[in-house]
C-alpha positions as a Python dict, from the first residue, in 0.01 Angstrom:
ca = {
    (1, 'X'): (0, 0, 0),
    (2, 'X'): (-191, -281, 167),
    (3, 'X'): (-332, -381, -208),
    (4, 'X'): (43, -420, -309),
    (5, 'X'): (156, -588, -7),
    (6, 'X'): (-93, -863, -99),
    (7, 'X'): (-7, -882, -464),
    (8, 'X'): (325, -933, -309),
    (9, 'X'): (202, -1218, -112),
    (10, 'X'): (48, -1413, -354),
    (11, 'X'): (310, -1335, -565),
    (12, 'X'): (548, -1535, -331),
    (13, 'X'): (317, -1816, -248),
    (14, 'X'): (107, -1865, -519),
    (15, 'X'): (-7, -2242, -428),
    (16, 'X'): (-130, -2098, -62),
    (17, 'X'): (-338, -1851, -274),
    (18, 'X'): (-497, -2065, -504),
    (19, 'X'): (-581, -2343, -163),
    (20, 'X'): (-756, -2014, -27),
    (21, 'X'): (-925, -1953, -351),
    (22, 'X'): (-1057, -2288, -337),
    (23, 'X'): (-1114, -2316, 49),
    (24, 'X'): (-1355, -2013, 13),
    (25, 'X'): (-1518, -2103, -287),
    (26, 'X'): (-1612, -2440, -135),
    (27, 'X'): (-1798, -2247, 168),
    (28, 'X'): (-1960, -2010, -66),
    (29, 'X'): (-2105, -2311, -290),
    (30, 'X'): (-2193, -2554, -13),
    (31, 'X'): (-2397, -2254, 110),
    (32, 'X'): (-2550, -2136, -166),
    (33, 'X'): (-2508, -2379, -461),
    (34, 'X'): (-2345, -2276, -813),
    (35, 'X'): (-2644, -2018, -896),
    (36, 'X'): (-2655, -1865, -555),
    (37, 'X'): (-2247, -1804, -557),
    (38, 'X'): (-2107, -1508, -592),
    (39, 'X'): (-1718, -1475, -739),
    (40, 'X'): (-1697, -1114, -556),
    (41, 'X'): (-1774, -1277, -212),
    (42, 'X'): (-1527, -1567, -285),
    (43, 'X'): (-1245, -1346, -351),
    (44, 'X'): (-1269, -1148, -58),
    (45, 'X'): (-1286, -1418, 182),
    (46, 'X'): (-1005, -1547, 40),
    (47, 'X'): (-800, -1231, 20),
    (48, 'X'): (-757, -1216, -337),
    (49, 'X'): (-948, -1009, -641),
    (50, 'X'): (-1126, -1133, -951),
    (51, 'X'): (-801, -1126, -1125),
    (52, 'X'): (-639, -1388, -898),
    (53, 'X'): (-867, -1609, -868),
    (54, 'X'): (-924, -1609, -1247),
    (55, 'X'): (-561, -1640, -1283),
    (56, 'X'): (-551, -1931, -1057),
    (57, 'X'): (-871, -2120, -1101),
    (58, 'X'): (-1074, -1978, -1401),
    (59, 'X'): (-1399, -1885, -1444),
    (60, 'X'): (-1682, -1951, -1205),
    (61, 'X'): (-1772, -2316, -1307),
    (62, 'X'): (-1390, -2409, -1337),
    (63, 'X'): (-1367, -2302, -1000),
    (64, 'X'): (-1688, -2497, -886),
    (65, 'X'): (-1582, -2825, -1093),
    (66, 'X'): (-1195, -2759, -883),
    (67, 'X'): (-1405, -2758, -567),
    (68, 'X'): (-1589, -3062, -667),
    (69, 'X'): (-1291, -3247, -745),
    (70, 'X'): (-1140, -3126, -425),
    (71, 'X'): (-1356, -3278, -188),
    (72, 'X'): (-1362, -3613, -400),
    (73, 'X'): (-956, -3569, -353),
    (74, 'X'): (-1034, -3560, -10),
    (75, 'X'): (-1245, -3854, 104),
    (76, 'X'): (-1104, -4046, -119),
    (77, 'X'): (-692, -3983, 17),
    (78, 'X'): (-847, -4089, 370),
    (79, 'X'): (-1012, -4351, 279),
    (80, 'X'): (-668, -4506, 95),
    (81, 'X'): (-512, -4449, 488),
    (82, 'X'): (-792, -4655, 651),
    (83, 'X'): (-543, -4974, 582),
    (84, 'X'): (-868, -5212, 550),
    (85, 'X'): (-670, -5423, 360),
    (86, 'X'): (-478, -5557, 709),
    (87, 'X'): (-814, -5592, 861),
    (88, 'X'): (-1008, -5935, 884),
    (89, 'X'): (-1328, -5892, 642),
    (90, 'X'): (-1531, -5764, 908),
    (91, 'X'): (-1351, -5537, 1060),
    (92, 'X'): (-1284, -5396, 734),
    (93, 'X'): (-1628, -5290, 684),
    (94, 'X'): (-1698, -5180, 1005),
    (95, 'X'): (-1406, -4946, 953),
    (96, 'X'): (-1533, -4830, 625),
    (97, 'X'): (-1886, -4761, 782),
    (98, 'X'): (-1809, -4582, 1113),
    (99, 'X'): (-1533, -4350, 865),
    (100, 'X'): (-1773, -4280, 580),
    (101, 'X'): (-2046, -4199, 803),
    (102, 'X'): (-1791, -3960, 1007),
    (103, 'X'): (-1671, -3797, 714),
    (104, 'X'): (-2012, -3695, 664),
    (105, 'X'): (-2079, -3553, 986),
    (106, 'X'): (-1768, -3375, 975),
    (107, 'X'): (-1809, -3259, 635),
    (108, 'X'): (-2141, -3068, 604),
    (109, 'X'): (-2019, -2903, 311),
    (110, 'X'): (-1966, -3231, 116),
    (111, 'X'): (-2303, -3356, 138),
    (112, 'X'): (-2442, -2992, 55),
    (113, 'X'): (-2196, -3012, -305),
    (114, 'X'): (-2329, -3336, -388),
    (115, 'X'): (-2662, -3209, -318),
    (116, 'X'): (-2624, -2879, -590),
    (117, 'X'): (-2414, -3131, -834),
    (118, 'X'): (-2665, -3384, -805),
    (119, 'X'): (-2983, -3143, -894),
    (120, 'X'): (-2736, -2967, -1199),
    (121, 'X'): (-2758, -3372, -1311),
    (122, 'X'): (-2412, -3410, -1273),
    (123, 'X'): (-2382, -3166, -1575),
    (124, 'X'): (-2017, -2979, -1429),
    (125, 'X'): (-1818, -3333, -1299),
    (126, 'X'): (-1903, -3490, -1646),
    (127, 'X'): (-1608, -3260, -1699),
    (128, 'X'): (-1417, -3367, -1511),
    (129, 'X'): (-1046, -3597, -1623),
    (130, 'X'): (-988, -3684, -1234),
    (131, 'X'): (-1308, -3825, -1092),
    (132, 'X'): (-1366, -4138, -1234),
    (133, 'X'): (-966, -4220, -1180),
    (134, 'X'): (-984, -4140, -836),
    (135, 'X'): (-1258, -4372, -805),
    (136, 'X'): (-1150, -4718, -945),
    (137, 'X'): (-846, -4755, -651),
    (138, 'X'): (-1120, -4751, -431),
    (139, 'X'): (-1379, -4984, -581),
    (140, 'X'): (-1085, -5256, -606),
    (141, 'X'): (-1018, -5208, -229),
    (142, 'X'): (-1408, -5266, -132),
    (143, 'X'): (-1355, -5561, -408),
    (144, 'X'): (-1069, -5694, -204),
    (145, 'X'): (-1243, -5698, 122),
    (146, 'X'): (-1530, -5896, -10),
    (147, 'X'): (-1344, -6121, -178),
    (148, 'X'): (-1128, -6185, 94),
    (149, 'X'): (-1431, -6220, 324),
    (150, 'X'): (-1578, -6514, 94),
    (151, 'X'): (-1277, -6698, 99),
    (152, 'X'): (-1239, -6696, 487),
    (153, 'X'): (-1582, -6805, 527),
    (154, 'X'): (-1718, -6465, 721),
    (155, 'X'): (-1894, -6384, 383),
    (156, 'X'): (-2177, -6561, 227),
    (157, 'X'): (-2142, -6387, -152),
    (158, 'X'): (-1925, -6169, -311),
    (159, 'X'): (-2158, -5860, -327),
    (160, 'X'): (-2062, -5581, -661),
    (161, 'X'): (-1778, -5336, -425),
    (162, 'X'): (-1999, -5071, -608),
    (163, 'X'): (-2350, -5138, -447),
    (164, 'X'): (-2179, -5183, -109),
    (165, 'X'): (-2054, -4878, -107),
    (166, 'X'): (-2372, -4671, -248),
    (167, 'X'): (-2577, -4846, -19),
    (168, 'X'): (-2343, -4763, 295),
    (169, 'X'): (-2290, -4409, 157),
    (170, 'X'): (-2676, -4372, 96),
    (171, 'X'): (-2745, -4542, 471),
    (172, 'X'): (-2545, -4217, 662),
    (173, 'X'): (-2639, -3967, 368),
    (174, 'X'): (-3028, -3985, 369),
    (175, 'X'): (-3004, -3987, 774),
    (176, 'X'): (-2829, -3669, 743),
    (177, 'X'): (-2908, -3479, 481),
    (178, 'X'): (-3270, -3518, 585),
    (179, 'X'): (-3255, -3504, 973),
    (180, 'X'): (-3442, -3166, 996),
    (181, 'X'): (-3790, -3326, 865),
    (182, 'X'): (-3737, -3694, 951),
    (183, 'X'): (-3696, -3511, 1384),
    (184, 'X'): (-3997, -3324, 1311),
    (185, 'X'): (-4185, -3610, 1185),
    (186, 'X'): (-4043, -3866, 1443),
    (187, 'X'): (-4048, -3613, 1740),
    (188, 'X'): (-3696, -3723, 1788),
    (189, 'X'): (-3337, -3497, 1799),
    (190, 'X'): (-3138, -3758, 1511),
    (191, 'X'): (-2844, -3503, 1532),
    (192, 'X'): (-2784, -3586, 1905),
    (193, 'X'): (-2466, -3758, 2009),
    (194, 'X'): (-2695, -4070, 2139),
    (195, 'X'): (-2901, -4078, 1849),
    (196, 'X'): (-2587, -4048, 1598),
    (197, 'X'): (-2381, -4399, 1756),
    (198, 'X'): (-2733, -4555, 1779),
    (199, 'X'): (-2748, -4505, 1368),
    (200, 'X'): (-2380, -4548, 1311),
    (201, 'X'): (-2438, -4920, 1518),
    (202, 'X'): (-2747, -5020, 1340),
    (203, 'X'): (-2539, -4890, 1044),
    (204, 'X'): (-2291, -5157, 1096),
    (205, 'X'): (-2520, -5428, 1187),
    (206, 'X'): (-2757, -5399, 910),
    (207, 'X'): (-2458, -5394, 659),
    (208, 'X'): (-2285, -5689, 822),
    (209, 'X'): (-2601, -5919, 863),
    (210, 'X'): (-2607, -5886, 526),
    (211, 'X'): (-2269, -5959, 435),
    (212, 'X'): (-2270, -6263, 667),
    (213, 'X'): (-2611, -6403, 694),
    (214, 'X'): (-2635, -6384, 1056),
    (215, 'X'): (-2958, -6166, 1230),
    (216, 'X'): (-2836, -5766, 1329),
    (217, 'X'): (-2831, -5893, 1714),
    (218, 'X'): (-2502, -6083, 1671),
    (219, 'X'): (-2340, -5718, 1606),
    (220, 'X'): (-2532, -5557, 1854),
    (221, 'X'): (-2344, -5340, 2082),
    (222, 'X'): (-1965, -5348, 1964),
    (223, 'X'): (-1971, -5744, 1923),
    (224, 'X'): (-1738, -5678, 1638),
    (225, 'X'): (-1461, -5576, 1872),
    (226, 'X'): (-1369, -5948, 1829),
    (227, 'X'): (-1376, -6171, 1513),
    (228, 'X'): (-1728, -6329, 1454),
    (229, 'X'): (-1728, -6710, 1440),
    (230, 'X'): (-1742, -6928, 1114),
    (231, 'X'): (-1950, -7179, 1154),
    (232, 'X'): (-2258, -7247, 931),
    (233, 'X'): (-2477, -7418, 1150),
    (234, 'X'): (-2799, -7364, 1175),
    (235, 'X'): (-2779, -7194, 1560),
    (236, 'X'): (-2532, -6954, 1462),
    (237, 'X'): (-2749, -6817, 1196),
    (238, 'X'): (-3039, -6759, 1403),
    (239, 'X'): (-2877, -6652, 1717),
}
């Protein structure tokens, strides 16, 4: 009886059983990486059997390459809602740094998928039609930032989008997915709340003095909060 009742079930909602399919399967691969999953342990978490979720998703790597372009779906759809473009250049980027590297702390289970895709040599996303689509939005909006942050001055070069955002991606990423042995080695707790806004800030200051040519100091401590000066002279730039 209760095997029919939940034939019944995803019978009547078969889009809410294929989002659990996938929900579980992107625990069970975060935690144990394509080779370690199992499709048994998947199913059952999600409620289903191996006929569902073959029904729904496919084999094993379909489903792994769904949950891969799942959590691309994701970051990407909040990062479309950040609304940089209404921000002044600076801002922008201090909104795209403070979200990515939130994102990240938030999503555990991201890092650990990039992790197993990026050991498989990116052998299942090749695959995939979506990925590369999903990115290209994005790219233009970093493009649009730093373009608009040249022309007002706040800028000193119009920096490739795409190496802006691998090296602010790569700034939260290696912190995190290598805090276990880098607070051993430094005797320090990096996963504490004080030591987290102490990397998001340098984070933002390193990035910016960059972008602007004036020393990490002048972001110190929130200065962003307000709109950093233009000028070019000499004092500014070594404040």
């Amino acid at each position: 009886m209760a095997k029919r009742k939940r034939v019944l079930r995803w019978q009547r909602d078969p889009e809410g059983m294929r989002l659990r399919i996938l929900e579980a399967a992107k625990q069970e691969f975060s935690a144990h990486g394509i080779g370690g999953a199992r499709v048994d342990r998947i199913a059952e978490k999600a409620g289903a059997n191996k006929r569902m979720l073959y029904y729904h998703v496919g084999n094993k790597e379909d489903l792994y390459l769904a949950v891969l372009e799942g959590a691309y779906e994701k970051i990407r759809g909040e990062e479309r809602e950040l609304d940089l473009e209404h921000l002044d250049p600076p801002q922008a980027i201090e909104r795209l740094i403070d979200f990515t590297w939130n994102y990240f702390i938030r999503n555990p289970e991201f890092l650990a998928l990039l992790n197993t895709e990026n050991l498989a040599k990116a052998k299942n996303i090749k695959r995939s039609t979506k990925v590369k689509s999903m990115h290209s939005p994005f790219v233009e909006m970093i493009r649009d930032v730093v373009q608009r942050g040249v022309a007002s001055g706040d800028f000193r070069v119009a920096v490739d989008p795409v190496q802006l955002y691998i090296s602010i991606a790569a700034l939260g990423f290696f912190y995190l997915s290598n805090s276990a042995t880098l607070s051993t080695i430094f005797g320090r707790d990096l996963l504490a709340r004080d030591a987290r806004d102490e990397r998001l800030q340098h984070m933002v200051a390193l990035v910016l003095a960059a972008l602007t040519g004036k020393v990490m100091p002048a972001f110190a401590g929130g200065a962003l909060k307000e709109k950093p000066p233009k000028s070019r002279s000499p004092a500014h730039h070594t404040a």
